[in-house]
C-alpha positions in Angstrom: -33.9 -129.4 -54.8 -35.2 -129.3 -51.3 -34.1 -132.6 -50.7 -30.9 -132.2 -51.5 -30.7 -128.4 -49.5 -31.9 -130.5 -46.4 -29.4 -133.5 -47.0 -27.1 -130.7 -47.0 -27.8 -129.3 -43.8 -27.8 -132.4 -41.9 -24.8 -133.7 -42.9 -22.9 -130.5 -41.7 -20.3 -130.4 -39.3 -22.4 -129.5 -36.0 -19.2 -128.9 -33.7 -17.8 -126.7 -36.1 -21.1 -124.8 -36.7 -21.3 -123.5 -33.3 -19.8 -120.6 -31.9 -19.3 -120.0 -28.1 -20.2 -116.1 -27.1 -17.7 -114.7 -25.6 -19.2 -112.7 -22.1 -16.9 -110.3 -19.9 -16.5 -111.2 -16.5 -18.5 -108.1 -15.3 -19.5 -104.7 -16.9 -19.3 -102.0 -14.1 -16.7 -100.2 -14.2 -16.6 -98.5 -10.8 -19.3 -99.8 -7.8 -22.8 -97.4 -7.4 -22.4 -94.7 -5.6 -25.8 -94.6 -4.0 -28.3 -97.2 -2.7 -29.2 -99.7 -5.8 -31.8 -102.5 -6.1 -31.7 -105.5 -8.0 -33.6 -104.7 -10.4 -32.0 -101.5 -11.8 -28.8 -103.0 -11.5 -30.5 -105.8 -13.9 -31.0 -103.1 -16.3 -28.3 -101.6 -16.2 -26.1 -104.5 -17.2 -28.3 -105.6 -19.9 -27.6 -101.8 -21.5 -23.2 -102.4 -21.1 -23.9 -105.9 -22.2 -25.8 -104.3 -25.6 -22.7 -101.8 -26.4 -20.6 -104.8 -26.7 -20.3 -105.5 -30.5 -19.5 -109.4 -29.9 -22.2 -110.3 -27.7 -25.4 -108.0 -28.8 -26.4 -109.7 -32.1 -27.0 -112.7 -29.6 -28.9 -110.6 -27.0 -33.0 -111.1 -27.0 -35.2 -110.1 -24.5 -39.1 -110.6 -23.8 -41.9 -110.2 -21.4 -45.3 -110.5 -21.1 -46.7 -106.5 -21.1 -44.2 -105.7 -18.4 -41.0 -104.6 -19.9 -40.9 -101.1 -18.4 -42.2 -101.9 -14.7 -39.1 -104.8 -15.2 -36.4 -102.3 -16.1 -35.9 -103.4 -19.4 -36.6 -99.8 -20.9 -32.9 -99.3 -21.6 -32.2 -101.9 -23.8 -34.7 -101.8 -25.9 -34.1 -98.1 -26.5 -30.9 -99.2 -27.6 -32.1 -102.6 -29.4 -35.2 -101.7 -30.5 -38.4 -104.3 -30.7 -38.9 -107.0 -33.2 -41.6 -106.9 -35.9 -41.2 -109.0 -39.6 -42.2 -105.5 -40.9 -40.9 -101.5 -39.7 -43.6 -100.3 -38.0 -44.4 -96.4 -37.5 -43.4 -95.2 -34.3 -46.5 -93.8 -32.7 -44.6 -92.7 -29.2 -41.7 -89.7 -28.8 -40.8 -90.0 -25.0 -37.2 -90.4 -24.9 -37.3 -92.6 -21.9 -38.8 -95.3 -23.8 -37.9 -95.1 -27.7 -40.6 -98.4 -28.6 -39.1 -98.1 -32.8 -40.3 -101.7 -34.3 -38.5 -103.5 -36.9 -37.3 -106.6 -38.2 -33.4 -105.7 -36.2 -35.6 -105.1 -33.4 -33.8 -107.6 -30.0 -37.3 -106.8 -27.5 -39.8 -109.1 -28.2 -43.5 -108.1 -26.7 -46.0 -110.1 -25.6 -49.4 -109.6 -24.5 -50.4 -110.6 -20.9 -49.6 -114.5 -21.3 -47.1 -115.5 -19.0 -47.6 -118.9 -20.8 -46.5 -117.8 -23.7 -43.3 -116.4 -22.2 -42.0 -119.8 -21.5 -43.2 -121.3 -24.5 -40.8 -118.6 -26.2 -38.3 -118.8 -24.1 -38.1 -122.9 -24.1 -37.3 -122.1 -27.9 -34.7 -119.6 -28.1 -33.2 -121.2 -25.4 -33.3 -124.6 -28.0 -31.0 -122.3 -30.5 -28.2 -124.1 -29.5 -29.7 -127.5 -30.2 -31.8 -126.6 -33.0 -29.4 -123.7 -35.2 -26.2 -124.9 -33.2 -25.9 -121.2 -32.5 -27.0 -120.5 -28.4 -28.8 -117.4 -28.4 -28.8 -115.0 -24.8 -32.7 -115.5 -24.3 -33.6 -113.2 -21.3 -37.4 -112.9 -20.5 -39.0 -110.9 -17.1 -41.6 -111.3 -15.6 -43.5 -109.7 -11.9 -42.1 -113.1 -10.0 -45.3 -114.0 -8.2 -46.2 -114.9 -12.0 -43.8 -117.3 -12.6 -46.5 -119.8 -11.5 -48.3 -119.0 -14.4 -46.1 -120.4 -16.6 -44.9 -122.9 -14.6 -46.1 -125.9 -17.1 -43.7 -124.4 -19.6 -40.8 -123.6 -17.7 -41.4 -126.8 -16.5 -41.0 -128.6 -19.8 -38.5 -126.1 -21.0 -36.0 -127.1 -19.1 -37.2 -130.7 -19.2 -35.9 -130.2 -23.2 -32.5 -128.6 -22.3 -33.7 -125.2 -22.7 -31.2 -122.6 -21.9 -32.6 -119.2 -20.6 -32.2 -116.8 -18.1 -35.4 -115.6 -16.1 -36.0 -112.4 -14.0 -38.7 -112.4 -11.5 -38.8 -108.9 -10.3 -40.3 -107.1 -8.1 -40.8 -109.4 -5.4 -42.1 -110.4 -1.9 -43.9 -108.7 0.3 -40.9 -106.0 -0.5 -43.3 -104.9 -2.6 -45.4 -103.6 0.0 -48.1 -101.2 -1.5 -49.4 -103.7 -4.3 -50.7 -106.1 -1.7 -50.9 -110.0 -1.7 -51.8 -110.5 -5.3 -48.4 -109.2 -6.5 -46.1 -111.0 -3.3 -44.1 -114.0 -4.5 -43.5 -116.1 -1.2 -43.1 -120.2 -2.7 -41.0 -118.9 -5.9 -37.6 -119.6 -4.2 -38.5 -123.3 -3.6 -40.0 -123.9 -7.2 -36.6 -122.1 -8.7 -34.5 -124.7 -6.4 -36.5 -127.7 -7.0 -36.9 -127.5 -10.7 -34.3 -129.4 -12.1 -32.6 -127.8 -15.0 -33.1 -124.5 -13.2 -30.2 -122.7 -10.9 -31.9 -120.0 -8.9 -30.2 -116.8 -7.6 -31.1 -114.1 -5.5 -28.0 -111.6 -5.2 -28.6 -108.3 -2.8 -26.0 -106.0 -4.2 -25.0 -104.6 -7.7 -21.9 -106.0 -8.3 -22.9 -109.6 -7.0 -25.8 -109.5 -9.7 -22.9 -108.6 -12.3 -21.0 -111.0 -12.0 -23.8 -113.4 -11.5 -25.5 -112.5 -14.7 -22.1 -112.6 -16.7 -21.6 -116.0 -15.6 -25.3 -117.0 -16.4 -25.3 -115.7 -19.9 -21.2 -117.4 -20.5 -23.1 -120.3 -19.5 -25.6 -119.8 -21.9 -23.5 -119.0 -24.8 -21.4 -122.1 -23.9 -21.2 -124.2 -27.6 -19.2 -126.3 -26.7 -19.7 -130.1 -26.7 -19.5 -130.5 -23.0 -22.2 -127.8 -22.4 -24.7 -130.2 -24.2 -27.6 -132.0 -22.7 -29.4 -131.2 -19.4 -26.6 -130.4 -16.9 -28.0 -127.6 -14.4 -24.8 -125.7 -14.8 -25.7 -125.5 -18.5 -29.2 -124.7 -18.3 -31.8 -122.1 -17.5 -30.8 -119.5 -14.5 -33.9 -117.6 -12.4 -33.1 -114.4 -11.0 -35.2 -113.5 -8.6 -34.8 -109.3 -8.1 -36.4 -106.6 -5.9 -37.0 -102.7 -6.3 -35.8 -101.9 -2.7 -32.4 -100.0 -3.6 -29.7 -101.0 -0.7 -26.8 -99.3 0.4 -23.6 -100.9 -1.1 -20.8 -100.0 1.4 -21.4 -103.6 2.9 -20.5 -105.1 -0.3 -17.7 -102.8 -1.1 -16.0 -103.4 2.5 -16.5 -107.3 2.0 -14.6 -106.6 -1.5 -11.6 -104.8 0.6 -11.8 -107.3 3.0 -11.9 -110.9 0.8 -10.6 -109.0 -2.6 -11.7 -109.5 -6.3 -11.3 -113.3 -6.8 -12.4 -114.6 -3.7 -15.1 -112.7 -3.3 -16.5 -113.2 -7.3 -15.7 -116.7 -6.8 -17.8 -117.2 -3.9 -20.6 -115.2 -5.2 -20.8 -117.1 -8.0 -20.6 -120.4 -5.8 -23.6 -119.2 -3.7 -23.0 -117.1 -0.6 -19.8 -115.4 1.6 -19.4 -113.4 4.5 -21.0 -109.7 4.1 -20.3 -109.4 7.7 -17.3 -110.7 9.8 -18.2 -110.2 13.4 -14.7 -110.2 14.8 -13.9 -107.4 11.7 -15.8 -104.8 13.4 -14.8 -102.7 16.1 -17.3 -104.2 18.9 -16.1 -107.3 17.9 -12.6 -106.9 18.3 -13.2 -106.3 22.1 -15.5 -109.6 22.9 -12.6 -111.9 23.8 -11.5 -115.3 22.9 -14.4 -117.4 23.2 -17.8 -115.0 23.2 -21.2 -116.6 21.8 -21.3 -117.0 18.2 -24.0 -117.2 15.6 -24.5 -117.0 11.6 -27.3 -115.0 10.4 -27.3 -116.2 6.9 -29.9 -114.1 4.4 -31.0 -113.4 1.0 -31.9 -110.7 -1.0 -33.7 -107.6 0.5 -33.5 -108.9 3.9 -30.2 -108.2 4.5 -30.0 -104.7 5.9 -32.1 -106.3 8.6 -29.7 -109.4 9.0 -26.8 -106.2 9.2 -28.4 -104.5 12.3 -29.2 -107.5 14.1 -25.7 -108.5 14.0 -24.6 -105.0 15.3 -27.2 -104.8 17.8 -26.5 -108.2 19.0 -22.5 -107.4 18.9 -23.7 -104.5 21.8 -24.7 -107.4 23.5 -21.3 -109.3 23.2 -22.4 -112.1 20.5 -20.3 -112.3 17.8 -22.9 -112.4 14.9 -21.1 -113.1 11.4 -23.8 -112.3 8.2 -23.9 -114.5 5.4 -25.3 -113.5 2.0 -26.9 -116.4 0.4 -26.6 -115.4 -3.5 -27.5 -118.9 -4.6 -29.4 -120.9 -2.1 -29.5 -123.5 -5.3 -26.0 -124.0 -6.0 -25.4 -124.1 -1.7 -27.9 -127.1 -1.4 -26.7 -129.1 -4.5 -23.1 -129.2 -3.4 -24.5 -130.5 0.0 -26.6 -133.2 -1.6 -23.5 -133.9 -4.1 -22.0 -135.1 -0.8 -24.5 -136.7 1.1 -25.4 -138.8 -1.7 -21.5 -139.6 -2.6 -21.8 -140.2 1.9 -25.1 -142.7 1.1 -23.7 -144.8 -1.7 -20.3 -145.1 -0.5 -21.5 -145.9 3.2 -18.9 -143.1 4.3 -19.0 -139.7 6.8 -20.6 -137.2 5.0 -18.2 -133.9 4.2 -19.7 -129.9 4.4 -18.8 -128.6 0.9 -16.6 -126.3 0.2 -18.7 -123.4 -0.9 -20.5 -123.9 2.4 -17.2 -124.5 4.5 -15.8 -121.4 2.9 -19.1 -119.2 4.1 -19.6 -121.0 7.6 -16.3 -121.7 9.0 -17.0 -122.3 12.1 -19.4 -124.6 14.0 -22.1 -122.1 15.5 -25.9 -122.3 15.8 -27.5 -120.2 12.6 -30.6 -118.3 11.7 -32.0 -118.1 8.3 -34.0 -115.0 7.0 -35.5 -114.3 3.7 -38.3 -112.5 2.1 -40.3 -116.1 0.9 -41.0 -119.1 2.7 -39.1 -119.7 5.9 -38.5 -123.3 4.7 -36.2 -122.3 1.6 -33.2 -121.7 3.7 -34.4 -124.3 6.4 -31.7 -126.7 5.7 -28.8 -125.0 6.0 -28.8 -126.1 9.5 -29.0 -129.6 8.9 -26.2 -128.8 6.5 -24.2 -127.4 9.4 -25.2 -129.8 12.1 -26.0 -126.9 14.1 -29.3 -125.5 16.0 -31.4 -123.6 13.2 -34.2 -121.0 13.6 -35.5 -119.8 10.0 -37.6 -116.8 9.5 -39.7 -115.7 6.2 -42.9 -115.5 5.3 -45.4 -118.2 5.7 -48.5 -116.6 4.9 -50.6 -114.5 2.3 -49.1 -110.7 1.8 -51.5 -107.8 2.3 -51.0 -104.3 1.3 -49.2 -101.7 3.5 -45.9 -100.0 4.2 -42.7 -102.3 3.5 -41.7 -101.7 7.7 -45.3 -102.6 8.5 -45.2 -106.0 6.7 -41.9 -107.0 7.5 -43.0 -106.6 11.1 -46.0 -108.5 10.7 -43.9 -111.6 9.4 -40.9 -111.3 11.5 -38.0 -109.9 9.5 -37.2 -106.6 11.2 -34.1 -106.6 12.9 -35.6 -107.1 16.5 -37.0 -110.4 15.4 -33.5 -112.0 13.8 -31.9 -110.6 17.4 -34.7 -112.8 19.3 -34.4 -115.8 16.9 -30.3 -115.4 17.1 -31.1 -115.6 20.9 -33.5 -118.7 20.7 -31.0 -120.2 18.3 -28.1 -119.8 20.9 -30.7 -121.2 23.5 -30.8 -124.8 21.6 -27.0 -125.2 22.0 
């Protein structure tokens, strides 16, 4: 009888088995109207993404004993947490409703960041294993990602298709001090291969980032099979420091909808056009030019430089690097097409369509200075990369950032030395 159940099973019609989950472009309905982080914008779209009757049956989320300090407290009010058996509810604080049951989406876990990519690796299998993709999303404080790096490693090694938050992050997260600052995460999430790393700065950009992740995810179809990066685990890495949105917003007047989503999704814009702002307008033809491209919580610094070096009559556009990942694939897509076809190498589009024009550039980021490093290569231009190359310590969020060189004043001075190397 087993037999013949099993023989059953195998011989099924995989293809037809499967069923893609269909994920909305984006679930905000109008932008914040106050100063945002990443990581309650994370949480946010994880509670419109559970009202959605199509996709939440799909949605599971996990983390190891740091589901609250990681935002996910909405949805699991909503979703409740999994147990094979209805557990009493010990707990009536309304902000965090933790009802157990066997319809429960939240799955705990004790202190094992280990065991968070084992269980991811095998919900993110569904799609292999049940031919239905599940939307496996587990967080995690991102300086612990290295604890679990083995299985993330080998996770994505087998396919695996998951989406990972590392959040808080940096030395962003001042007070805690240099046990809980991430500064070498950025270059694990863009070396691992299998892995697309992302780093947005703004709410909307995380949106639509995280509803193209999890469409990737739910992909079933057959060319979404196998170990293509585009079809494989995504790392988010997020931050508690809320930032003003009217930069975004006036981007999003300036660019519109579709370019603008487009390029976020492709891996960084223009947040800033120099000759778009009123100093600008009154340089001239020709004044001095310079890209400040950043990441992340940096970029309120990377804003005021480029309005304090404006004062100074240098054009200073700002680029917001959502996906240093996806920026440095497209350039080795192209220098390796250059290499094997013994022809002049081409900038990629997504890069082209952020850096237009030929000027020296300087790179800023809360995490090592070398992650964004190659962008002047990229470029062909003069390159001066800031970030943080040592151990955090504990302090105020101005204090550290000055200690490592990402206040304004030093992205004016490296803008200056960059300018210096033409």
């Amino acid at each position: 009888m087993l037999a013949a159940e099993r023989r059953e099973y195998l011989s099924r019609d995989v293809e037809a088995a499967r069923g893609s989950i269909q994920i909305p472009a984006a679930t905000m309905r109008k932008p914040p109207a106050r100063p945002v982080s990443t990581q309650e914008a994370f949480g946010r779209v994880l509670v419109e993404l559970s009202r959605i009757d199509t996709v939440a049956p799909y949605l599971v989320t996990t983390a190891p004993d740091v589901a609250t300090s990681t935002n996910l407290a909405g949805f699991i009010n909503r979703m409740g947490v999994f147990s094979p058996e209805l557990q009493r509810t010990w707990s009536t604080d309304d902000a965090l409703q933790w009802k157990e049951g066997p319809s429960g989406h939240h799955i705990p876990l004790g202190i094992s960041e280990m065991n968070l990519f084992l269980l991811l690796g095998q919900l993110g299998l569904s799609w292999d294993l049940s031919s239905q993709p599940l939307l496996s999303i587990g967080t995690v404080y991102d300086p612990f990602v290295l604890r679990g790096l083995d299985a993330f490693l080998y996770a994505t090694y087998s396919g695996s298709r998951f989406i990972i938050a590392g959040t808080p992050s940096g030395i962003t997260l001042a007070p805690e001090g240099g046990a809980h600052q991430s500064t070498i995460t950025p270059s694990v999430g863009l070396e691992l291969p299998g892995v697309t790393f992302i780093e947005p700065a703004y709410a909307q950009g995380l949106d639509w980032l995280l509803c193209d992740a999890l469409a990737s995810i739910g992909d079933a179809s057959p060319q979404a099979a196998g170990q293509d990066a585009q079809h494989g685990a995504f790392y988010f890495r997020l931050t508690t420091r809320p930032l003003d949105q009217a930069p975004f917003e006036m981007a999003r007047q300036r660019l519109g909808d579709a370019i603008l989503r487009r390029q976020v999704i492709a891996g960084a814009y223009r947040l800033v056009d120099a000759f778009d702002q009123p100093k600008g307008k009154a340089m001239g033809e020709t004044p001095p030019l310079v890209h400040i491209a950043a990441s992340g919580a940096t970029l309120p610094e990377a804003i005021e430089a480029a309005e304090e070096l404006g004062s100074e009559g240098i054009a200073a556009h700002v680029v917001d690097v959502t996906s240093s990942d996806r920026l440095f694939k497209s350039w080795q897509r192209t220098t390796r097409q250059a290499v094997r076809t013994a022809t002049t190498p081409s900038i990629p589009g997504a890069i082209r369509a952020a850096f237009p024009e030929r000027a020296p550039i300087v790179t800023v980021q809360d995490a090592s200075s070398h992650h964004l490093a190659w962008l002047g290569s990229a470029l062909g231009v003069p390159a001066v990369s800031l970030g943080v190359d040592s151990f955090g310590q504990s302090g105020t969020r101005s204090d550290l950032y000055a200690a490592h060189d990402l206040t304004s004043g030093s992205v004016v001075n490296a803008a200056l030395a960059a300018l210096s190397m033409i």
